[in-house]
MIVEX-574641 format. One record per residue (C-alpha): residue number from 1; residue in three letters; x, y, z. Coordinates in Angstrom, 1 decimal. Example, Ala and Ser with C-alpha at 12.3 -4.5 7.8 and 13.67 -1.06 7.14 Angstrom:
<pts>
+-----+------+--------+--------+--------+
: seq : type :      X :      Y :      Z :
+-----+------+--------+--------+--------+
:   1 :  Ala :   12.3 :   -4.5 :    7.8 :
:   2 :  Ser :   13.7 :   -1.1 :    7.1 :
+-----+------+--------+--------+--------+
</pts>
This chain:
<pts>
+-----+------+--------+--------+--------+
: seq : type :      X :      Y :      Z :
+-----+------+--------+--------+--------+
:   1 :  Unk :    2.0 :   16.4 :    6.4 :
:   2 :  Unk :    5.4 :   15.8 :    6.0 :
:   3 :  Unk :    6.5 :   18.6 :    8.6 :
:   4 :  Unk :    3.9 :   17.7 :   10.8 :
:   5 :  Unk :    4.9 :   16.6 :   14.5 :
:   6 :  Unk :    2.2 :   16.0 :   16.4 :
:   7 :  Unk :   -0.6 :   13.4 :   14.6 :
:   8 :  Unk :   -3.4 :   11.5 :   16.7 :
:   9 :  Unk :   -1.4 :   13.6 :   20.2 :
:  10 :  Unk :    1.7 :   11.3 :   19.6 :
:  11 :  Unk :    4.9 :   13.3 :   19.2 :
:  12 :  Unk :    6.6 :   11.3 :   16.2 :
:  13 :  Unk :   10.1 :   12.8 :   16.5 :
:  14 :  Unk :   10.4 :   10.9 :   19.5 :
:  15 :  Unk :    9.0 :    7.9 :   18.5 :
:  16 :  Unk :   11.4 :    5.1 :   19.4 :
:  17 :  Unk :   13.1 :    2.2 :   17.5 :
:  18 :  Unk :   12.9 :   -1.2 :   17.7 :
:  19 :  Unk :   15.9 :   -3.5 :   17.0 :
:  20 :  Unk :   15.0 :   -6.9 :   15.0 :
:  21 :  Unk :   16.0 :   -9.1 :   18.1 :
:  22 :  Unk :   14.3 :   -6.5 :   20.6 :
:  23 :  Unk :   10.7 :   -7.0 :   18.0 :
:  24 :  Unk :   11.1 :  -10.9 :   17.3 :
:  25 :  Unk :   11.6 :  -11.3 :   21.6 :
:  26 :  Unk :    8.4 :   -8.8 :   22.2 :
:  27 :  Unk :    6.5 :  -11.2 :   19.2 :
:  28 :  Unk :    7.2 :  -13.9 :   21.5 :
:  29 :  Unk :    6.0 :  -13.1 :   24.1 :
:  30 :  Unk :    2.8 :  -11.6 :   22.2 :
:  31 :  Unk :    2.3 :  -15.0 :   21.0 :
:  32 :  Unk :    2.2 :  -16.1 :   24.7 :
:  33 :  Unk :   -0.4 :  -13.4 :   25.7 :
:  34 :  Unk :    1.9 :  -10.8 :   27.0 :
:  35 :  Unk :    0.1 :   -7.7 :   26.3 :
:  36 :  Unk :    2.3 :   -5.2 :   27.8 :
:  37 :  Unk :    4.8 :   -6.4 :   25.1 :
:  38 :  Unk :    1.5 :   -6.2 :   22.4 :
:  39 :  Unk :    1.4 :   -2.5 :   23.4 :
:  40 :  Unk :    5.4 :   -1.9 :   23.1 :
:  41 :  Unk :    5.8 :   -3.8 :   20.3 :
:  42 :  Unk :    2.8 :   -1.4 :   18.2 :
:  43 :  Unk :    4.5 :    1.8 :   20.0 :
:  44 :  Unk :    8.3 :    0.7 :   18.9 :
:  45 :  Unk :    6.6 :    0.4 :   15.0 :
:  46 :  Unk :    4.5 :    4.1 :   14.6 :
:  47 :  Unk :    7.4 :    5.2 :   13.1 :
:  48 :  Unk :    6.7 :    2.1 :   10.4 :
:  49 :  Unk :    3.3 :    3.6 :   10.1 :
:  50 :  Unk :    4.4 :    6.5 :    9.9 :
:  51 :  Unk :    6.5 :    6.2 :    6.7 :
:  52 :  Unk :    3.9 :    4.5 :    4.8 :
:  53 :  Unk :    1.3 :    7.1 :    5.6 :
:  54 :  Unk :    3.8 :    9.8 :    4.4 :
:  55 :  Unk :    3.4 :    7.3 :    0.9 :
:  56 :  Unk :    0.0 :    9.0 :    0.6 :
:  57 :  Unk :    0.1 :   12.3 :    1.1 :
:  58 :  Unk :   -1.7 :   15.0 :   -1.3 :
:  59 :  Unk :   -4.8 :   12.5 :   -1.3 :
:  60 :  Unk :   -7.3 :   14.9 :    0.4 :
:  61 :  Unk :   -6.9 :   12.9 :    3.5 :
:  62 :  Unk :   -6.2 :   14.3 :    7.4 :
:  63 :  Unk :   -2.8 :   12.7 :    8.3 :
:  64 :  Unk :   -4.7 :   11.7 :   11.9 :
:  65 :  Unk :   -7.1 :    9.8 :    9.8 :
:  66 :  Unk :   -4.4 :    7.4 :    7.5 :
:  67 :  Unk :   -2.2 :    6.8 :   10.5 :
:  68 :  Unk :   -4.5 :    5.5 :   12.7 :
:  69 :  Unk :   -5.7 :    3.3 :    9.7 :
:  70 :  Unk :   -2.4 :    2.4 :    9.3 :
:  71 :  Unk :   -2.0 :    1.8 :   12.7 :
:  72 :  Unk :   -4.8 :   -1.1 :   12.2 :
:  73 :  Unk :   -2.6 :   -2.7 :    9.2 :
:  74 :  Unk :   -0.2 :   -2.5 :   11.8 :
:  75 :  Unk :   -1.8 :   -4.8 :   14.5 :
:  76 :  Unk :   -3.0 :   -7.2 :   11.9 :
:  77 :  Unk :    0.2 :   -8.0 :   10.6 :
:  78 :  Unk :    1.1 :   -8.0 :   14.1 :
:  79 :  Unk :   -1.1 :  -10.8 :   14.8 :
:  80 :  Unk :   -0.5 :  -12.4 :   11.3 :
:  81 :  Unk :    3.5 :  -12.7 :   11.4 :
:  82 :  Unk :    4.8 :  -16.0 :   11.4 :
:  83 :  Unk :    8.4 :  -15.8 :   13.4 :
:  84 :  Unk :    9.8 :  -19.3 :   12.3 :
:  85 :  Unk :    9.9 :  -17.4 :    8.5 :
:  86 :  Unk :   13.1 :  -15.8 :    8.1 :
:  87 :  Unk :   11.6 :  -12.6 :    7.2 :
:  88 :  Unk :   12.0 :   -9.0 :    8.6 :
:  89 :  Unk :    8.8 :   -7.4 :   10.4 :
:  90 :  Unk :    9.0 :   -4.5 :    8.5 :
:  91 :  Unk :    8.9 :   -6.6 :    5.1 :
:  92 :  Unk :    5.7 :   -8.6 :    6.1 :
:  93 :  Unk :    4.0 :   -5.1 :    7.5 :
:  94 :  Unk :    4.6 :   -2.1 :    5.0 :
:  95 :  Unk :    2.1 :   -3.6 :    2.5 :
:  96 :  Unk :   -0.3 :   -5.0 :    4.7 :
:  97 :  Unk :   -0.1 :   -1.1 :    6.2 :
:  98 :  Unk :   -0.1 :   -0.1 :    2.7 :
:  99 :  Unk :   -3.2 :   -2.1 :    1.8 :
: 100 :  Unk :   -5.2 :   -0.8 :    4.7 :
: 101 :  Unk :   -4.8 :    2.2 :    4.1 :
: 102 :  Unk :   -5.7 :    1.6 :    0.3 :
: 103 :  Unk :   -9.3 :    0.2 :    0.8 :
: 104 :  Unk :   -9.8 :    3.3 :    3.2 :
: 105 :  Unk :   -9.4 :    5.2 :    0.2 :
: 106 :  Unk :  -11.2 :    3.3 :   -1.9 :
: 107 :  Unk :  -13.7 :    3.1 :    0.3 :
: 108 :  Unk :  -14.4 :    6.8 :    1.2 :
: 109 :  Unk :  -13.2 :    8.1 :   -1.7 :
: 110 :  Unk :  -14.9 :   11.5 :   -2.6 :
: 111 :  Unk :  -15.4 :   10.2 :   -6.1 :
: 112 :  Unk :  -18.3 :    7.2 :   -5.1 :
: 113 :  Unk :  -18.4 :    4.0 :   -6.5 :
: 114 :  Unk :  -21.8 :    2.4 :   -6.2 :
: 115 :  Unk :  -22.2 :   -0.9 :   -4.1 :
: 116 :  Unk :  -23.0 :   -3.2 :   -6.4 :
: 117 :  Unk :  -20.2 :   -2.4 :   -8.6 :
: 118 :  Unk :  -17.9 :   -2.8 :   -5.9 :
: 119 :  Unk :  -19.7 :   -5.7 :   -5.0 :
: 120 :  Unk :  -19.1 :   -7.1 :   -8.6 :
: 121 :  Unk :  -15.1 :   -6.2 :   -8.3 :
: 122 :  Unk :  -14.8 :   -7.9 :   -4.9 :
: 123 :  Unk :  -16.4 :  -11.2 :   -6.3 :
: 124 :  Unk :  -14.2 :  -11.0 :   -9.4 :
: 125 :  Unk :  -11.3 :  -10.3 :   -7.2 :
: 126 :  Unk :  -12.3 :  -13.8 :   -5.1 :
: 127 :  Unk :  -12.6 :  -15.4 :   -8.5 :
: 128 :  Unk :   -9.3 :  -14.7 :   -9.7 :
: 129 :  Unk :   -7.8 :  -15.8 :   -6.6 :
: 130 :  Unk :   -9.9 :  -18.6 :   -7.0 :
: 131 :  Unk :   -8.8 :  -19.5 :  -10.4 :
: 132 :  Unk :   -5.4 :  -19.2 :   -9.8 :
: 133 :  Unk :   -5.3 :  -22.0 :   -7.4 :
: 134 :  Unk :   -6.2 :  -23.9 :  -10.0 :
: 135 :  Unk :   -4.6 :  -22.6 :  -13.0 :
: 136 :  Unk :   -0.8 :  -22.6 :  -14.1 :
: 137 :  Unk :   -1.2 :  -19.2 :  -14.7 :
: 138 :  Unk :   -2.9 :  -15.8 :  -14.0 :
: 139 :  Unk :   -6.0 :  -15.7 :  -14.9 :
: 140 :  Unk :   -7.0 :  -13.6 :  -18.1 :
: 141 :  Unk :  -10.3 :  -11.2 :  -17.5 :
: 142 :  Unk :  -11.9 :  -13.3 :  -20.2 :
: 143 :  Unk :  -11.3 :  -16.3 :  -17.6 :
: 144 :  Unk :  -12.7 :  -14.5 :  -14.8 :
: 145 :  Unk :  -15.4 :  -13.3 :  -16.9 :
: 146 :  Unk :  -16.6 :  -16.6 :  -17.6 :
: 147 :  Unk :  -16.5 :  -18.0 :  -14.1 :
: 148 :  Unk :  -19.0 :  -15.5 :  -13.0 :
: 149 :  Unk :  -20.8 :  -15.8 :  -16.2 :
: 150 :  Unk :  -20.8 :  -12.0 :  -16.8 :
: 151 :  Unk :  -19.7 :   -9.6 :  -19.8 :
: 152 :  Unk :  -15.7 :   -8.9 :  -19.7 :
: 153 :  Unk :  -16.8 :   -5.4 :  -20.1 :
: 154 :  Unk :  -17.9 :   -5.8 :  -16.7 :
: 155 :  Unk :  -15.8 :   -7.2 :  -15.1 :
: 156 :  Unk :  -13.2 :   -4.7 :  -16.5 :
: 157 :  Unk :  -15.1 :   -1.8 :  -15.7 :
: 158 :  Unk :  -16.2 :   -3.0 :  -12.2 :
: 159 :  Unk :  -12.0 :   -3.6 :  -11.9 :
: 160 :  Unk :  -11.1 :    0.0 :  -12.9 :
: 161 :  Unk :  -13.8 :    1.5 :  -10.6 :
: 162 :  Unk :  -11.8 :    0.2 :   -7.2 :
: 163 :  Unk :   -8.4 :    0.8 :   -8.2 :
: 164 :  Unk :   -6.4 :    3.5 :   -6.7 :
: 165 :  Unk :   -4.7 :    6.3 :   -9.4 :
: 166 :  Unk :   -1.1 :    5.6 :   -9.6 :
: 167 :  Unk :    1.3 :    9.2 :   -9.5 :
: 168 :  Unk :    3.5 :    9.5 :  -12.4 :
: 169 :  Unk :    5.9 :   10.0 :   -9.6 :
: 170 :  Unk :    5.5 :    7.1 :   -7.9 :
: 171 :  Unk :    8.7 :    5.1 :   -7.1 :
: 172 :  Unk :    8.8 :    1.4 :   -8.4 :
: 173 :  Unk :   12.2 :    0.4 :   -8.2 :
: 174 :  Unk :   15.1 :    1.5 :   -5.5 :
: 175 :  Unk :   18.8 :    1.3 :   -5.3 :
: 176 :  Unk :   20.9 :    3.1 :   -3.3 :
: 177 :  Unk :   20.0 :    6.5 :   -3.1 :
: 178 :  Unk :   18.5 :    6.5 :   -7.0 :
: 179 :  Unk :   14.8 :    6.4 :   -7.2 :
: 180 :  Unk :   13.0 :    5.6 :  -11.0 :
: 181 :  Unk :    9.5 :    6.9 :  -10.8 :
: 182 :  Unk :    6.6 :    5.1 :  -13.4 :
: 183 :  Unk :    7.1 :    8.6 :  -15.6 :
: 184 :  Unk :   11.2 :    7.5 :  -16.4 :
: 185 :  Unk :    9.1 :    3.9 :  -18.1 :
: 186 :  Unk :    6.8 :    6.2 :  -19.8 :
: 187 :  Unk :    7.4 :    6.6 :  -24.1 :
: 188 :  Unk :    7.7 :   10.2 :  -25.5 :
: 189 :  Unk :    5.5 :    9.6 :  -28.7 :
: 190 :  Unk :    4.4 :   13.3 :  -29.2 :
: 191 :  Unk :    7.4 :   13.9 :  -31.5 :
: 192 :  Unk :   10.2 :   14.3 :  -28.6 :
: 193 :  Unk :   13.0 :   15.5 :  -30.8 :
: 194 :  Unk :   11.2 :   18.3 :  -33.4 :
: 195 :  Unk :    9.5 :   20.0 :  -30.5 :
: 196 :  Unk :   13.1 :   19.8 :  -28.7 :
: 197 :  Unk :   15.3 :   21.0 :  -31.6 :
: 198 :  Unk :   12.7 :   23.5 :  -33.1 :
: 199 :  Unk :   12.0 :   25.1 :  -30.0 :
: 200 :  Unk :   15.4 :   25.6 :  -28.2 :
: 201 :  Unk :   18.8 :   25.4 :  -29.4 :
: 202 :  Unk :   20.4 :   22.1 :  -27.7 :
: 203 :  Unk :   23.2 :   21.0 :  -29.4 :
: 204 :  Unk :   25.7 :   23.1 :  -27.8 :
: 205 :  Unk :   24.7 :   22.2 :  -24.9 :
: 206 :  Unk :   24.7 :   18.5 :  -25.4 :
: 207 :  Unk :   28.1 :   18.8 :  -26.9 :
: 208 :  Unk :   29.3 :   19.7 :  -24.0 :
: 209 :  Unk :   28.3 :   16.5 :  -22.3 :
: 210 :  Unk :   30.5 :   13.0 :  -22.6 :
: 211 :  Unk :   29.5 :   10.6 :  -25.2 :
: 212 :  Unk :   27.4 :    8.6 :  -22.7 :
: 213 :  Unk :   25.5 :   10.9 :  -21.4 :
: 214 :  Unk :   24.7 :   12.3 :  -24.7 :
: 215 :  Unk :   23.7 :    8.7 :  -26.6 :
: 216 :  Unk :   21.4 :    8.7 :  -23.0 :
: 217 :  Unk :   19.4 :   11.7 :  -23.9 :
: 218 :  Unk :   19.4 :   11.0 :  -27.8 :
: 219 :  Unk :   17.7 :    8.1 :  -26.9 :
: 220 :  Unk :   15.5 :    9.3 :  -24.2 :
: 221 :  Unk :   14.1 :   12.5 :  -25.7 :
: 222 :  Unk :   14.6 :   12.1 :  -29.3 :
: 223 :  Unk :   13.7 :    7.8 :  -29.8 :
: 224 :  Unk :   11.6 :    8.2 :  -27.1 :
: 225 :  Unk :   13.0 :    5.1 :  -25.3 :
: 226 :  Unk :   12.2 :    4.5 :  -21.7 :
: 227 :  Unk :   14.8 :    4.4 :  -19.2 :
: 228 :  Unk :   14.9 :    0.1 :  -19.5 :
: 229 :  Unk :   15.3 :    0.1 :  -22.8 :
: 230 :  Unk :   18.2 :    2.4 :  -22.5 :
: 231 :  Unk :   19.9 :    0.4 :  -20.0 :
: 232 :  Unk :   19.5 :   -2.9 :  -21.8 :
: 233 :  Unk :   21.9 :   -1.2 :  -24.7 :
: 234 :  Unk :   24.1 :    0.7 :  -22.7 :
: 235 :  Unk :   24.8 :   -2.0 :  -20.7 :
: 236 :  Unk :   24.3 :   -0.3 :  -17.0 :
: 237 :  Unk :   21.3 :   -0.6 :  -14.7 :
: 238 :  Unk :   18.2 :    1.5 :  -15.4 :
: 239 :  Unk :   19.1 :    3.5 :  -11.5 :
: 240 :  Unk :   22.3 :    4.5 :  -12.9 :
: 241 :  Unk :   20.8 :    5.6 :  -16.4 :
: 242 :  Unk :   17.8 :    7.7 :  -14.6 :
: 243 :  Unk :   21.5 :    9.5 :  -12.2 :
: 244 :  Unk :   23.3 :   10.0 :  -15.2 :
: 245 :  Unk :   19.9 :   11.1 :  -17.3 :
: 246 :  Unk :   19.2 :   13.7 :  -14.2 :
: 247 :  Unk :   22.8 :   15.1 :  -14.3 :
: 248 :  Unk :   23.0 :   15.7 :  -18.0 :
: 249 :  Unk :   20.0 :   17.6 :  -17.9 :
: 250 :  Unk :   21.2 :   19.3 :  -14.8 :
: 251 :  Unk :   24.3 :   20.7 :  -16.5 :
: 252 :  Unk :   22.0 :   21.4 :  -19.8 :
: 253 :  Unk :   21.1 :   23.6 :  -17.5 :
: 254 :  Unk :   24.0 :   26.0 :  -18.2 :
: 255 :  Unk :   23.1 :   26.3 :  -21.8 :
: 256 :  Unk :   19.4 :   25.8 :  -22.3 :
: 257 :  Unk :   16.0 :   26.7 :  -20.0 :
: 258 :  Unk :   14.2 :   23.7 :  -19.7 :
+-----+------+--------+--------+--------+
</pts>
């Protein structure tokens, strides 16, 4: 998908860009009725949809299919932005594109969830929303369990049917140009450093590296600390310990074949 040019006949590379006065002038006049300014306002943001579509890929899905799904997120947050909120567009849309898109998944996903589980999920779903109105916190499943008067079991099982599978390469925080994927928070606890130091010969290698990088991988591969923990005691931020981490490795290279 990603070197596709053409999806649903429109030729994306020259899709066009909207500036944030150009968008919040065009919502304006939206507001007022305008809808030659509705249609230019949803063609100056396909390259919005686009990059959240792009989020999905390797799902079994037709790239036609997501974007014009996400093209319906799109309008709806459209119609749902509230201009006197000093908010970007883009901020407001990406995850109401991104949670279109989702329950099309979920919804025709080739795996099947029967209706009255979903049924059951959507109603525990209103419940917690419910709840937390009224609590002072988030509502436990045991809370939400009771409320509908069911089994937790069910409520948890009915939970897990609906939810999307999360890629162990999925980013979840950004800085700069550094990307930490849910794998970097993820704990080594099959015996990191025996099958390391029995199988290859690395500490030649990680002598060659400065004593940061090498108290990084110590503690990465052979405490099996996640990347967090490793920036709490280092004292950097967990972006710059998953650059550094990537770089040692990259010149372990030289020495070992990982």
């Amino acid at each position: 998908m990603a070197n596709k040019v053409i999806i649903c006949g429109i030729d994306t590379g020259s899709l066009p860009v909207l500036k944030q006065e150009e968008m919040r002038s065009l919502l304006q006049k939206i507001k007022a009725g305008d809808t030659q300014a509705r249609d230019r306002f949803i063609y100056g943001n396909l390259r919005l949809v686009l990059s959240v579509v792009q989020r999905f890929s390797g799902r079994g899905e037709q790239a036609d299919d997501l974007f014009q799904v996400g093209c319906i997120g799109l309008m709806k947050a459209m119609s749902g932005f509230d201009l006197s909120l000093d908010v970007r567009f883009s901020t407001y849309a990406v995850p109401m594109i991104a949670g279109e898109i989702r329950r099309h998944l979920r919804d025709y996903n080739a795996v099947r969830v029967s209706r009255s589980i979903r049924d059951l999920a959507y109603r525990a779903m209103q419940a917690k929303n419910k709840l937390a109105e009224s609590l002072d916190h988030e509502p436990t499943v045991s809370e939400i369990a009771k409320e509908l008067s069911i089994p937790e079991s069910s409520v948890l099982y009915a939970l897990d049917a609906i939810s999307d599978p999360v890629s162990l390469y999925e980013p979840i925080y950004h800085s700069d140009d550094d990307a930490v994927c849910l794998m970097d928070q993820i704990k080594d606890v099959g015996g990191g450093e025996s099958n390391w130091l029995n199988s290859i010969a690395l500490e030649e290698g990680i002598s060659k590296l400065n004593e940061r990088e090498q108290k990084i991988l110590r503690m990465r591969y052979f405490a099996s600390r996640t990347q967090m923990e490793v920036s709490k005691e280092i004292g950097i931020s967990q972006a710059q310990v998953s650059r550094l981490e990537k770089s040692a490795l990259k010149q372990l290279e030289k020495y070992v074949k990982l």
